[in-house]
ZABA-388397 format. One record per residue: residue in three letters; x, y, z of N, C-alpha, C, CB in turn. Coordinates in steps of 0.2 Angstrom, whole numbers. Glycine has a CB too. Layout:
BEGIN
{site 'ALA' {X Y Z} {X Y Z} {X Y Z} {X Y Z}}
...
***
This chain:
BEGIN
{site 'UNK' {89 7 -155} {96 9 -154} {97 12 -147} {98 15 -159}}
{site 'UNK' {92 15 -144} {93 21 -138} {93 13 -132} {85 28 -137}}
{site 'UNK' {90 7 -133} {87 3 -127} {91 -2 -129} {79 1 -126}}
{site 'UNK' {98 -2 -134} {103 -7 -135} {108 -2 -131} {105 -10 -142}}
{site 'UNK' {107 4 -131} {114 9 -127} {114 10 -120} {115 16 -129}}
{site 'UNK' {107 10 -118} {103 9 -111} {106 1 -108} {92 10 -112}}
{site 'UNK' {105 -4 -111} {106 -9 -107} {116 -10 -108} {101 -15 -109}}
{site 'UNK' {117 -8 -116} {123 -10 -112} {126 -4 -106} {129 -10 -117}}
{site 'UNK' {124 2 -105} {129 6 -100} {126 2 -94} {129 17 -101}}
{site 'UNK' {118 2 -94} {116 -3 -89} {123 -8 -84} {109 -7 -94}}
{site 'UNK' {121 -13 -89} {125 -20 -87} {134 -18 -87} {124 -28 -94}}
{site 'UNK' {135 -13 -87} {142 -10 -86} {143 -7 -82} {145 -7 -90}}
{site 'UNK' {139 -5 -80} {139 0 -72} {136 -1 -67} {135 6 -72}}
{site 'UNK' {129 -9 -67} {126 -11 -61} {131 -19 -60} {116 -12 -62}}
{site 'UNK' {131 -18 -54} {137 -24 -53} {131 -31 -53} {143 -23 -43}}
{site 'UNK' {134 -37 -56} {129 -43 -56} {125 -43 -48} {134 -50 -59}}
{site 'UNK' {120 -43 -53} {115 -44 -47} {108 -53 -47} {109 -35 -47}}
{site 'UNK' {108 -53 -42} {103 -58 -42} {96 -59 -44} {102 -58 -37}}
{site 'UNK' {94 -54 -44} {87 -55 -48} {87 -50 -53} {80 -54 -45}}
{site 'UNK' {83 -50 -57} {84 -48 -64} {81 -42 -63} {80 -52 -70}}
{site 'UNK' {80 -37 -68} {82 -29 -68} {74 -27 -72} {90 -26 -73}}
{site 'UNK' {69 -23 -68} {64 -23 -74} {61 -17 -76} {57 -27 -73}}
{site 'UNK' {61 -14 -83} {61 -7 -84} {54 -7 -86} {65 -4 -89}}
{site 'UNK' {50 -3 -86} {41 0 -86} {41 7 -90} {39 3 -77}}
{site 'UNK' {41 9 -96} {40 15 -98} {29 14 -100} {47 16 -106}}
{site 'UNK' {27 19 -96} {23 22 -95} {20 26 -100} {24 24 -91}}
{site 'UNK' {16 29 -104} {13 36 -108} {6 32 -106} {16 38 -120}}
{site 'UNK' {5 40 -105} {-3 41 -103} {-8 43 -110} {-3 48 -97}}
{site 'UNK' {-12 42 -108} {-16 42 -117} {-25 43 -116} {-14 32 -123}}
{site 'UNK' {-27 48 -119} {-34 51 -115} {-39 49 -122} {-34 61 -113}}
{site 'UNK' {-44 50 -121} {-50 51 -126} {-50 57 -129} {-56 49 -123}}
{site 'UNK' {-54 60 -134} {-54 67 -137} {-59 68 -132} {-56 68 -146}}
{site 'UNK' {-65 67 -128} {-68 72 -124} {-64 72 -115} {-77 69 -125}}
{site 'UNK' {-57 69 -116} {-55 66 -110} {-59 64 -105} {-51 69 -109}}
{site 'UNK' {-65 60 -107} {-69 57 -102} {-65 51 -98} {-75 54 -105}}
{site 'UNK' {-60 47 -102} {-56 41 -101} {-49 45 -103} {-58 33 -105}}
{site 'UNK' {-48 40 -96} {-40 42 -97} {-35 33 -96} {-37 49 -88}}
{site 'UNK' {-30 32 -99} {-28 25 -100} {-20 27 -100} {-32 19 -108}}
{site 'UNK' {-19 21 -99} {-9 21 -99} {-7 17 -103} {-5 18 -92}}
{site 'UNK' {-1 17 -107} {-1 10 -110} {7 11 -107} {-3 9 -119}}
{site 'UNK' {7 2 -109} {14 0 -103} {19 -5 -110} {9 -8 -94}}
{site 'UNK' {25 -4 -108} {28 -8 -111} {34 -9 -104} {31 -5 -117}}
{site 'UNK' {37 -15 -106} {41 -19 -99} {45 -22 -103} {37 -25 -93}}
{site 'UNK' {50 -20 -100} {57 -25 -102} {61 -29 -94} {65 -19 -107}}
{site 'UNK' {65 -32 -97} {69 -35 -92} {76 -35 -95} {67 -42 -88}}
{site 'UNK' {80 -33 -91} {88 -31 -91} {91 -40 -89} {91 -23 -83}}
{site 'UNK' {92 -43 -95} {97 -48 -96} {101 -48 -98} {97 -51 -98}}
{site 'UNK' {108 -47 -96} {114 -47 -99} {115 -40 -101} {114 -52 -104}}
{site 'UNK' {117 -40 -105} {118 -31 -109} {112 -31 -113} {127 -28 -115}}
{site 'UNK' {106 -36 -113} {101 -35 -117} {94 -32 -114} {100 -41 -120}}
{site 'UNK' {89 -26 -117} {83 -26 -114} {78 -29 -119} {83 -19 -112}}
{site 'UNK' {74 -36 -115} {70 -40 -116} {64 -36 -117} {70 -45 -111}}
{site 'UNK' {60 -36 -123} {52 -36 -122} {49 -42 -115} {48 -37 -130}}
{site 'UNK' {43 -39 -113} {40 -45 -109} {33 -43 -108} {44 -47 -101}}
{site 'UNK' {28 -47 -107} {23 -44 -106} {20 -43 -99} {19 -48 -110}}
{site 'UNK' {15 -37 -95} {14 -36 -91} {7 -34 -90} {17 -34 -90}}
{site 'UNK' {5 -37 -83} {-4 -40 -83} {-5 -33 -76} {-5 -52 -80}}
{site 'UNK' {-10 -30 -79} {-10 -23 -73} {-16 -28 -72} {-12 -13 -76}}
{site 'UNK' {-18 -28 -64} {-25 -27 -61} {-24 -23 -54} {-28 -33 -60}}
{site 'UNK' {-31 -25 -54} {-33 -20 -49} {-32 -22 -40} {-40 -20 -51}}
{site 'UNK' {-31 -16 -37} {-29 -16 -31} {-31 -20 -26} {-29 -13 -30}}
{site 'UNK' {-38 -20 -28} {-43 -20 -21} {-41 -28 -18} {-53 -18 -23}}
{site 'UNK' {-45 -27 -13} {-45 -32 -9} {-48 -38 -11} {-47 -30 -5}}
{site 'UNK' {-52 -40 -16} {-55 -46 -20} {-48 -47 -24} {-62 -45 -25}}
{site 'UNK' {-42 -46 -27} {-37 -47 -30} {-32 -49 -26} {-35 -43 -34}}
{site 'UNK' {-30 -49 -21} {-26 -52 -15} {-22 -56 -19} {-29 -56 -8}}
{site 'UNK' {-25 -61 -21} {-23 -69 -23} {-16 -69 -30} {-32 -74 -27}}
{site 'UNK' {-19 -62 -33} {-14 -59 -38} {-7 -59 -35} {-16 -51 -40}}
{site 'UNK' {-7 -53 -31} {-2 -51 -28} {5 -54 -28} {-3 -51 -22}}
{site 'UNK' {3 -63 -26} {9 -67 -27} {12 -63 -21} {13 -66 -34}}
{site 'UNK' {21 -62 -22} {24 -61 -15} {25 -50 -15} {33 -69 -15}}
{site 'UNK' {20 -49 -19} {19 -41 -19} {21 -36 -14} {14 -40 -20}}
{site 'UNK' {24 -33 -8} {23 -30 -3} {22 -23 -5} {28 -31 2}}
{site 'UNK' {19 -17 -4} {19 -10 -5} {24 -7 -1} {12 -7 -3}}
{site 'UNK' {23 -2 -2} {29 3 3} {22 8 4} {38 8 -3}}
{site 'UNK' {23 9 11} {18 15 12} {19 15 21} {9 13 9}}
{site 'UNK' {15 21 22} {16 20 30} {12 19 32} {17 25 35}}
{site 'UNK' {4 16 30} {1 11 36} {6 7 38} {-6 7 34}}
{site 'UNK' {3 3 44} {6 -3 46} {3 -7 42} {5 -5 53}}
{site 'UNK' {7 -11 42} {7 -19 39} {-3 -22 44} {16 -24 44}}
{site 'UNK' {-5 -24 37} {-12 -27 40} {-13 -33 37} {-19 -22 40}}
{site 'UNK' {-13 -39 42} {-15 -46 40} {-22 -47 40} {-13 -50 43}}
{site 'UNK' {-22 -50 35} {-28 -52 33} {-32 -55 35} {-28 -53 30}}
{site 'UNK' {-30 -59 43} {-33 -61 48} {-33 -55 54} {-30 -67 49}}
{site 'UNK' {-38 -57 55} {-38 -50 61} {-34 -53 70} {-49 -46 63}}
{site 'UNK' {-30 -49 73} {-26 -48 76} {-31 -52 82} {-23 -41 76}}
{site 'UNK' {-26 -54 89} {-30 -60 93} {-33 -55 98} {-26 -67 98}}
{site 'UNK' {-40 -59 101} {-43 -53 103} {-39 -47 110} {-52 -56 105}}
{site 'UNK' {-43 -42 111} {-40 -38 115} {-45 -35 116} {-35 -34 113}}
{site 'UNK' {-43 -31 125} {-48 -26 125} {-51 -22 121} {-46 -24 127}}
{site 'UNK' {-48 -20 120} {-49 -12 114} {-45 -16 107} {-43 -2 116}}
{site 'UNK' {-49 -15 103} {-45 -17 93} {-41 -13 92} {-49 -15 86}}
{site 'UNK' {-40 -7 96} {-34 -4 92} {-28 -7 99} {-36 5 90}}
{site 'UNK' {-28 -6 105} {-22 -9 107} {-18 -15 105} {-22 -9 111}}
{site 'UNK' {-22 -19 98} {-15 -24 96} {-9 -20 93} {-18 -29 88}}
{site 'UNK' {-10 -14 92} {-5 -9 89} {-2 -6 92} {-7 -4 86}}
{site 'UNK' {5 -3 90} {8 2 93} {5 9 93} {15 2 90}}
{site 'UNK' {5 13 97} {6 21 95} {10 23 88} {9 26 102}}
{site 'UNK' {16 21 87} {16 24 81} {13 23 74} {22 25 80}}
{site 'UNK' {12 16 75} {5 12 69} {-2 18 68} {-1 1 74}}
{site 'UNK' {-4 19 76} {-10 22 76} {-7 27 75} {-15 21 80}}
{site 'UNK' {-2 33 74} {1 39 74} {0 41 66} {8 38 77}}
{site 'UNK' {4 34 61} {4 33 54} {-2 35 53} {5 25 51}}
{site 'UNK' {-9 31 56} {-17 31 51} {-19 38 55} {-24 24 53}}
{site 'UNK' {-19 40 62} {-20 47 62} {-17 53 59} {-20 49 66}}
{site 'UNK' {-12 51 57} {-8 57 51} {-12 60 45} {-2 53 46}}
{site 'UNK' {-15 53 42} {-20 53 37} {-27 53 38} {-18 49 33}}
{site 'UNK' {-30 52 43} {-37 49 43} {-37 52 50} {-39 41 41}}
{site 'UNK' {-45 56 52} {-45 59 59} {-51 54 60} {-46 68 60}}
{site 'UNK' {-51 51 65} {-56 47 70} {-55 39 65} {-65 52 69}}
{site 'UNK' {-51 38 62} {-54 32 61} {-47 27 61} {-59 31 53}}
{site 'UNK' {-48 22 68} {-44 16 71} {-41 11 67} {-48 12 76}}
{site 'UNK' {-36 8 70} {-34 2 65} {-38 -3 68} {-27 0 65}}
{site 'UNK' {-41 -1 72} {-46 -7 72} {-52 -9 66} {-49 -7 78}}
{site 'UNK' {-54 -2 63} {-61 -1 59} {-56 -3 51} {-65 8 60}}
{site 'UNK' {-51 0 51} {-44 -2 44} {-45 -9 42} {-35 -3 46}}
{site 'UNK' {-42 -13 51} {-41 -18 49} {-48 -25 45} {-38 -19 55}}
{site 'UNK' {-52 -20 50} {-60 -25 48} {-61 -25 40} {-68 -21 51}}
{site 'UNK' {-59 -19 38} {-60 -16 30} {-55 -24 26} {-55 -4 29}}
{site 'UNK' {-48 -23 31} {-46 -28 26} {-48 -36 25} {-42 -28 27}}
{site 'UNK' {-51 -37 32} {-52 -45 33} {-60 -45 30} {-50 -48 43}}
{site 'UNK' {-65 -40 30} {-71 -40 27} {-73 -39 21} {-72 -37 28}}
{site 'UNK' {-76 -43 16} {-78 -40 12} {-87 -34 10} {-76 -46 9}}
{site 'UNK' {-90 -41 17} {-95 -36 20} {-95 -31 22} {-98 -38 24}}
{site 'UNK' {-98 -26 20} {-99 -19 24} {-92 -13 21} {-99 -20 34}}
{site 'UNK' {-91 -15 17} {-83 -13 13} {-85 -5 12} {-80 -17 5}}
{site 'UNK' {-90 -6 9} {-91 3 5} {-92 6 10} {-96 5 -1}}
{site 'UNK' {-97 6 16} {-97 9 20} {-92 12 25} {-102 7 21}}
{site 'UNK' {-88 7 25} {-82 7 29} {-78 12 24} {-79 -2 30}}
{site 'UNK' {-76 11 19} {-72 15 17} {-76 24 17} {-70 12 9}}
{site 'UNK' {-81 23 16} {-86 31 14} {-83 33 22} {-98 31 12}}
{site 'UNK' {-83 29 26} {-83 32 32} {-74 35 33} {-86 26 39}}
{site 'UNK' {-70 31 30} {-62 32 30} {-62 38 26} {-58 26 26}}
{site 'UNK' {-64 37 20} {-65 45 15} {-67 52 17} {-70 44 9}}
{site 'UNK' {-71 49 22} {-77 56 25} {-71 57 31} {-88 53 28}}
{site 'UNK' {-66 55 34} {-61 56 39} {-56 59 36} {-58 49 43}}
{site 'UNK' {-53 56 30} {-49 60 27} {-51 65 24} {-46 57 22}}
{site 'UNK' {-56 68 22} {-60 74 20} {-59 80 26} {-68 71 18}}
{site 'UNK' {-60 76 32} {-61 81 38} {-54 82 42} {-67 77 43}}
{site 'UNK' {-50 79 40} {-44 80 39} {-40 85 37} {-43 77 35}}
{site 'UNK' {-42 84 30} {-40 91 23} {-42 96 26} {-44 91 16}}
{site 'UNK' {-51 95 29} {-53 102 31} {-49 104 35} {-59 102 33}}
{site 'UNK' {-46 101 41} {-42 105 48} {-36 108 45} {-40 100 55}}
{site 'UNK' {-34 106 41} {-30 107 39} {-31 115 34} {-28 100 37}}
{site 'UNK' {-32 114 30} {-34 119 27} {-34 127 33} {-42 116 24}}
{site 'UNK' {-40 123 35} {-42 131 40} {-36 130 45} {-51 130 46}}
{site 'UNK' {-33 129 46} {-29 129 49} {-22 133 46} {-29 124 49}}
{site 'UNK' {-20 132 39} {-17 138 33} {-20 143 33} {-19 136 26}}
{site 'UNK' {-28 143 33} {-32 150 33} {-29 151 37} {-38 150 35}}
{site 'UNK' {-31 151 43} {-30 156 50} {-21 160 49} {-31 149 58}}
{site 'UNK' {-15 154 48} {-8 155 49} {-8 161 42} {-2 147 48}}
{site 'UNK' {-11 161 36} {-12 165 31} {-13 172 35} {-17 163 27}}
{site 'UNK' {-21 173 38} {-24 178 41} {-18 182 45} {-29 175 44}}
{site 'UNK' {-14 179 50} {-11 181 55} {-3 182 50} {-12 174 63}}
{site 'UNK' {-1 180 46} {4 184 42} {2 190 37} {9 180 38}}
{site 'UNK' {-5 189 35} {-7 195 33} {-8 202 38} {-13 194 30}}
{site 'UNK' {-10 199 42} {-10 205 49} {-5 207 51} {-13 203 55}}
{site 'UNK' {2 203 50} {8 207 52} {12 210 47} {12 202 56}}
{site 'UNK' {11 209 40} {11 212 36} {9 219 36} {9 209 31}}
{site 'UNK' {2 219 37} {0 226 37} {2 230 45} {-9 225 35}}
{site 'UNK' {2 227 49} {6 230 54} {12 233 53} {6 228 57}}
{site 'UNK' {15 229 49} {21 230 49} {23 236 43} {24 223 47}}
{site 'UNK' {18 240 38} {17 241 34} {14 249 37} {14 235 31}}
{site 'UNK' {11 247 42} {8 252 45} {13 258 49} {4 248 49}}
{site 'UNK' {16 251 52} {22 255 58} {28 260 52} {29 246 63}}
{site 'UNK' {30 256 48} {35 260 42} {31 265 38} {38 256 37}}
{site 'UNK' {23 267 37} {22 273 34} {18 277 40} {17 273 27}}
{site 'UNK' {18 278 47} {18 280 51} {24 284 54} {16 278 52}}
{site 'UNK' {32 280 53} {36 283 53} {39 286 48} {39 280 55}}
{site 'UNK' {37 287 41} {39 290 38} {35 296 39} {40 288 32}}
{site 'UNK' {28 295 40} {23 300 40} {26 306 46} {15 297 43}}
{site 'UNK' {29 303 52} {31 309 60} {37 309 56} {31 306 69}}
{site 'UNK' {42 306 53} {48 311 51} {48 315 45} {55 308 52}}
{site 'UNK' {42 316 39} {40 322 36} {37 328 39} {35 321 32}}
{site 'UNK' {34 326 47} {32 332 49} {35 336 53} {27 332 52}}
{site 'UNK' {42 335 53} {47 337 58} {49 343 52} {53 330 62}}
{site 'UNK' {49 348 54} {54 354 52} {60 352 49} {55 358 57}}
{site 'UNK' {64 352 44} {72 351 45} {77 356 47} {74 349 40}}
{site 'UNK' {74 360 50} {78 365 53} {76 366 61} {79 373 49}}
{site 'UNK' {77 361 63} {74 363 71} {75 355 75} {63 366 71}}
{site 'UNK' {80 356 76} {81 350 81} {79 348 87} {86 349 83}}
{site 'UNK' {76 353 89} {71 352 95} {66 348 93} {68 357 97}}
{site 'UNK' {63 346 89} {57 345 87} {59 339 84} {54 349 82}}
{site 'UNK' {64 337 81} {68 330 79} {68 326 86} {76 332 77}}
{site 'UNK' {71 327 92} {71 323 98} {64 322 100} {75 327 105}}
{site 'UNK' {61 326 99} {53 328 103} {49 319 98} {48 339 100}}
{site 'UNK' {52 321 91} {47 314 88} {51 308 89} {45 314 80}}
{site 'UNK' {57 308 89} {60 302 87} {58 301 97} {71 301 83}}
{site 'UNK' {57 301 102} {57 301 108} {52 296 107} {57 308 112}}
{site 'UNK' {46 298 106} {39 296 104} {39 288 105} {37 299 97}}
***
């Protein structure tokens, strides 16, 4: 009932469109020791005011599955990397723009689109290529981190300064007499 009301407000509200409409409801589902964790998938497609069961085929990402893909494109901010490597150049990475290489140093410290791109057009030497990407992103995290550390440290330090200065000034204007104004100018002067 809920996925005959879903498609009609659907097909009454989305103005006819060219390709078809495909919905994905997801639940995640574990083992009792939660050693494995799995998804199960259902998929429809929005025809008409109707939502179609259909079947859907999950695999895997990597680079041996390419051929899957079909006409697939990701959204993400690397650059775009063909699968043929780029014509030669001085240096591998100047096939790139600075902001391409701006994208992978965001995420990964020391490692080029040139070493990326080998990862993609290679199937030899992959894992070590990646351990070395992983161990960049790790060293990453770390600068990052200490880097929180330190900005932490230095608002804790102005906290407590700050903390400091206001029970020092309460402290000099308890010790002022309140009958003696002289002594009032003499501390607030201070």
């Amino acid at each position: 009932m809920r996925e005959l009301a879903l498609a009609c407000s659907l097909s009454k509200t989305l103005s006819p469109i060219a390709h078809p409409l495909l919905f994905i409801l997801v639940s995640p589902s574990a083992s009792d020791d939660l050693s494995t964790h799995s998804f199960d998938y259902r998929a429809f497609l929005l025809v008409g005011s109707r939502l179609v069961p259909t079947s859907l085929t999950v695999v895997n990402v990597g680079p041996g599955f390419r051929d899957q893909y079909h006409s697939f494109a990701p959204e993400s901010p690397f650059p775009l990397l063909q699968t043929k490597p780029p014509p030669a150049a001085p240096q591998a990475d100047d096939a790139y723009s600075i902001g391409e290489q701006k994208a992978v140093d965001a995420m990964v410290d020391g490692f080029g689109l040139g070493r990326l791109q080998g990862l993609v057009c290679a199937a030899a030497g992959q894992a070590a290529g990646m351990d070395s990407m992983y161990a960049g992103m790790l060293r990453r995290m770390e600068k990052l981190a200490r880097e929180v550390e330190k900005s932490n440290h230095r608002v804790l330090d102005q906290a407590r300064k700050e903390r400091y200065d206001t029970t020092s000034s309460i402290a000099a204007t308890m010790l002022v007499p309140p009958c003696s104004p002289v002594c009032w100018l003499e501390v607030t002067s201070c």
